[in-house]
N, CA, C and O atoms as a DFTB+ gen file, in Angstrom:
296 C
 N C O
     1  1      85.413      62.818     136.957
     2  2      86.206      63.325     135.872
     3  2      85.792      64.770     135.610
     4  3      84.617      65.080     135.416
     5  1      86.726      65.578     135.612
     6  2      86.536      67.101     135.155
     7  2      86.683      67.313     134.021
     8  3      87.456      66.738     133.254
     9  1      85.710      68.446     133.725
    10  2      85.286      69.044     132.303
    11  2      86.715      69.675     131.630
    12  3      87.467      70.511     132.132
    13  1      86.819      69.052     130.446
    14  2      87.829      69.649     130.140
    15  2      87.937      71.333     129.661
    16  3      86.932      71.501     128.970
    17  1      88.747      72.711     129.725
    18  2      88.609      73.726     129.709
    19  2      89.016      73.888     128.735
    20  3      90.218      73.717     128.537
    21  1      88.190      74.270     127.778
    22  2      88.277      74.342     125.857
    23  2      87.927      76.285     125.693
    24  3      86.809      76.745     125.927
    25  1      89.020      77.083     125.299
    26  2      88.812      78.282     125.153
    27  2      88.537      78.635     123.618
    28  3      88.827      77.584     123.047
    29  1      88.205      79.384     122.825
    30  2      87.839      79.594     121.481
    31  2      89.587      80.238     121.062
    32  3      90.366      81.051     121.559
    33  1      89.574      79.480     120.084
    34  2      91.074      79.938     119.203
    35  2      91.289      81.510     119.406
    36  3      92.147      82.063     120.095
    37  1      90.513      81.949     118.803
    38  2      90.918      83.244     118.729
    39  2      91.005      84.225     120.148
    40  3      91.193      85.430     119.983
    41  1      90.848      83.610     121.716
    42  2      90.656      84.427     122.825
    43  2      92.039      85.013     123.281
    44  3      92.275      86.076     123.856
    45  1      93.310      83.517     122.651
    46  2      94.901      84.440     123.091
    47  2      94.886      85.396     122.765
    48  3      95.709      86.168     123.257
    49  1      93.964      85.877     121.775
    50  2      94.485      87.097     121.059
    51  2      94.087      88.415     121.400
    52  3      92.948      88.868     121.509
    53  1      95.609      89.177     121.610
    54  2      95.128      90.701     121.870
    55  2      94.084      91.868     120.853
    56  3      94.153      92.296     119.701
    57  1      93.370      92.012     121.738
    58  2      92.771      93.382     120.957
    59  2      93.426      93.717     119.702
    60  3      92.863      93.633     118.610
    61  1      95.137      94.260     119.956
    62  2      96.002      94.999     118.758
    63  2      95.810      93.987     118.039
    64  3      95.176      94.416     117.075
    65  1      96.004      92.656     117.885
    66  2      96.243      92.168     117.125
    67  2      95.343      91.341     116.339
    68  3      95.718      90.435     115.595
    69  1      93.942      91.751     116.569
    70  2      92.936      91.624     116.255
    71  2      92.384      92.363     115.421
    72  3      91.713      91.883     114.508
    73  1      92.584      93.843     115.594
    74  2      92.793      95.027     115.180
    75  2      93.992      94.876     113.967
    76  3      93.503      95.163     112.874
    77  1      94.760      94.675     113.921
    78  2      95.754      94.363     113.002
    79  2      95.724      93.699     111.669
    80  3      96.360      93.939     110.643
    81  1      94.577      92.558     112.025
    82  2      94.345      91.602     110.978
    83  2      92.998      92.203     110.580
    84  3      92.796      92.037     109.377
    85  1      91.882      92.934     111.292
    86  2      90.780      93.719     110.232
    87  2      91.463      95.097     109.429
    88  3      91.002      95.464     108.348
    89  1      92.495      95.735     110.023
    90  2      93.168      96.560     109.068
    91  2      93.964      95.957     108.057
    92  3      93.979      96.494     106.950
    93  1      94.628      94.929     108.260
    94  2      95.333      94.296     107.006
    95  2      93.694      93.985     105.882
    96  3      93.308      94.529     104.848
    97  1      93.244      93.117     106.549
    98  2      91.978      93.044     105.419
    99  2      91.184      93.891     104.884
   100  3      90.584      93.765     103.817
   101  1      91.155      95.129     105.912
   102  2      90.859      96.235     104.811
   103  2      91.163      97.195     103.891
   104  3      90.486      98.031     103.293
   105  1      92.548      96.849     103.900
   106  2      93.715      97.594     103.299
   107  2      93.736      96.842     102.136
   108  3      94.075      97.378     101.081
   109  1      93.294      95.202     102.201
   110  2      93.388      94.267     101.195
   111  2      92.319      94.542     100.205
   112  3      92.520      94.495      98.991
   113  1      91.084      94.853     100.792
   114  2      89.869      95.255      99.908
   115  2      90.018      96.354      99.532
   116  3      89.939      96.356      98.303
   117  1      90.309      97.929     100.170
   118  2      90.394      98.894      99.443
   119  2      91.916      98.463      98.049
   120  3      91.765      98.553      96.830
   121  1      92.472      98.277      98.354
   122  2      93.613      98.138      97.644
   123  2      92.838      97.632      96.510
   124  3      92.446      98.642      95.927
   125  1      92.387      96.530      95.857
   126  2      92.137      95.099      95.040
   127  2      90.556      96.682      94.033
   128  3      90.290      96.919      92.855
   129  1      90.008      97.281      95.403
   130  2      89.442      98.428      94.723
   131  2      89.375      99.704      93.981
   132  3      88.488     100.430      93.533
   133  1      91.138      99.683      94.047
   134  2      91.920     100.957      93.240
   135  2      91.595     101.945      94.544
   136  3      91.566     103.090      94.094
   137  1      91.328     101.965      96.040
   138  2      91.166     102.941      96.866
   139  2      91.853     103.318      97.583
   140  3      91.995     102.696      98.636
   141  1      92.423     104.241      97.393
   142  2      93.972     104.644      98.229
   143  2      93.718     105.715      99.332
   144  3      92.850     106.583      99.422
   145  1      94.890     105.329     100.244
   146  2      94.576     106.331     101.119
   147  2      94.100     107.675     101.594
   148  3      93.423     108.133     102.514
   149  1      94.950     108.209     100.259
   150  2      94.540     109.945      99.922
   151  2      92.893     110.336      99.655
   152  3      92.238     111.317     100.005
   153  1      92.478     108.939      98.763
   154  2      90.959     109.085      98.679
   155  2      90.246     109.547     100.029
   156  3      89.716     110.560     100.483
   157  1      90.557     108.108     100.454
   158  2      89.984     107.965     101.965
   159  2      89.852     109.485     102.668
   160  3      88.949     110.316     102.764
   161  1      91.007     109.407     103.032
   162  2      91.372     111.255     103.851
   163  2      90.621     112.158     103.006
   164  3      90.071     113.080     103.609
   165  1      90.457     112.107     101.668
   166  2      89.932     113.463     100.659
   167  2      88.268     113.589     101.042
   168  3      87.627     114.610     101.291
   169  1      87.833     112.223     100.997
   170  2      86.489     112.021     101.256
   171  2      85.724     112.446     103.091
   172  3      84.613     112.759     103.519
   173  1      86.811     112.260     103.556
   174  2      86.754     112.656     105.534
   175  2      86.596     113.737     105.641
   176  3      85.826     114.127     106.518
   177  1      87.376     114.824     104.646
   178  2      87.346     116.012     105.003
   179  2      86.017     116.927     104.231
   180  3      85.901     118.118     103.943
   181  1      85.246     115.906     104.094
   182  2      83.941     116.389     102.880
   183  2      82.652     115.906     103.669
   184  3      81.659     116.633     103.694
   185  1      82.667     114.669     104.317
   186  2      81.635     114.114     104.932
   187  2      81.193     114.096     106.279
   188  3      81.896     113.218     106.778
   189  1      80.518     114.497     107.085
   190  2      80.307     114.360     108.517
   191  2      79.918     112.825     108.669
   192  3      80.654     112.020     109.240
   193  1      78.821     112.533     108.162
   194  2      77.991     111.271     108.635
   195  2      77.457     110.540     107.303
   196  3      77.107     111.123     106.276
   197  1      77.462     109.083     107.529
   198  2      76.488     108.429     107.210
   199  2      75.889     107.643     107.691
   200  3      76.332     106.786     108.456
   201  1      74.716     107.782     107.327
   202  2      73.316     106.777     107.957
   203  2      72.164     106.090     107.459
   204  3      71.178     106.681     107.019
   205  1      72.321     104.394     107.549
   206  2      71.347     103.347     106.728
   207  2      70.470     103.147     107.579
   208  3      70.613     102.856     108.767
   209  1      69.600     103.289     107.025
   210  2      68.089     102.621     107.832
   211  2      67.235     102.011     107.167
   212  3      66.511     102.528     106.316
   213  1      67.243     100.701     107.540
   214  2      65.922      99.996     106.774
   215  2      64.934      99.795     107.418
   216  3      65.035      99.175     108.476
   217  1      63.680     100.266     106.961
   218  2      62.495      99.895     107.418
   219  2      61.737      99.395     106.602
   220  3      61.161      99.948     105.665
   221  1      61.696      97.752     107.105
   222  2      60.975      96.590     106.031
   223  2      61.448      96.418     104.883
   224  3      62.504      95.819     104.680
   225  1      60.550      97.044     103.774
   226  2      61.062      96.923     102.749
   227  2      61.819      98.155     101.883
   228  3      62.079      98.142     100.680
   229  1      62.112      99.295     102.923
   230  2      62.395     100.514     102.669
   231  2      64.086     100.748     103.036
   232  3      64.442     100.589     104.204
   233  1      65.059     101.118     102.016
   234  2      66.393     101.965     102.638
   235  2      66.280     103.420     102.697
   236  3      65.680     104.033     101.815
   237  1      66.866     104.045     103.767
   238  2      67.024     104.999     103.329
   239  2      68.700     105.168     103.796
   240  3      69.334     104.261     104.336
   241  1      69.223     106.444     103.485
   242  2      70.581     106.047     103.346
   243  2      70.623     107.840     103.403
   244  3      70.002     108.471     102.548
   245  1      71.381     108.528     104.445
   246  2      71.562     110.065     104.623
   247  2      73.011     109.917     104.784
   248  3      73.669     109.155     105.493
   249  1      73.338     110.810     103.972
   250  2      74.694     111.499     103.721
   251  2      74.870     113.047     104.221
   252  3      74.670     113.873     103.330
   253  1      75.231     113.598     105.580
   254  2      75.527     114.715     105.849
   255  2      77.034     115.157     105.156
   256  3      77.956     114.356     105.000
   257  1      77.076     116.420     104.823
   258  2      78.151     116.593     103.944
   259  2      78.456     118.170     104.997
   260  3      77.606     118.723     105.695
   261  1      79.487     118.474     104.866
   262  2      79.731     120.179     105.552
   263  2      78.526     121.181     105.580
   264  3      77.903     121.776     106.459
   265  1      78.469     121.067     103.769
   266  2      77.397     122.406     103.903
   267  2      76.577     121.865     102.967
   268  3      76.191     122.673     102.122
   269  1      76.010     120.234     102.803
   270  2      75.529     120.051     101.775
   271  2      74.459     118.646     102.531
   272  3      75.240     117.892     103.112
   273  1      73.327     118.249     102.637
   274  2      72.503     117.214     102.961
   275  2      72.432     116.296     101.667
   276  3      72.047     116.751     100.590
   277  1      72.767     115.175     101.811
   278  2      71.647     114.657     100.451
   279  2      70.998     113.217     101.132
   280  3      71.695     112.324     101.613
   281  1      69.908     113.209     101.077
   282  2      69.227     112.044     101.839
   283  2      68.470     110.735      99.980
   284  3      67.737     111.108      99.064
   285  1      68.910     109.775     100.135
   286  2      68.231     108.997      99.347
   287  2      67.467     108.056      99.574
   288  3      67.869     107.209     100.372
   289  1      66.032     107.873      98.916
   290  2      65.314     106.902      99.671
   291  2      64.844     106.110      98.539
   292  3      64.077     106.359      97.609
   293  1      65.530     105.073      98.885
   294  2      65.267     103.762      98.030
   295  2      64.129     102.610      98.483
   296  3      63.957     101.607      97.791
């Protein structure tokens, strides 16, 4: 008797449309957050990078900005 060939639900699924349903859900959370698109874009054109790092019991959390650093260490 052969093994029957059991694939995981979600493998039909294309990339796009995989992609589709984490943008709907994040459209669902910014939305429910008062965060609109224009924010989004306003904030892109202000920020280069961000970067979390935990070490142990330490965050630190760097915000590169155009012409502005601010590093916080929590």
């Amino acid at each position: 008797m052969s093994e029957p060939n059991i694939t995981p639900a979600n493998s039909s699924m294309s990339e796009q449309e995989r992609s589709g349903i984490v943008s709907t859900i994040i459209d669902k959370v910014l939305d429910r957050l008062g965060i609109s698109e224009e924010m989004v874009e306003k904030t892109k054109t202000v920020i280069d990078n961000i970067d979390i790092q935990k070490y142990g019991e330490k965050t630190v959390i760097s915000i590169d900005m155009k012409k502005i650093t601010i590093v916080i260490d929590k």
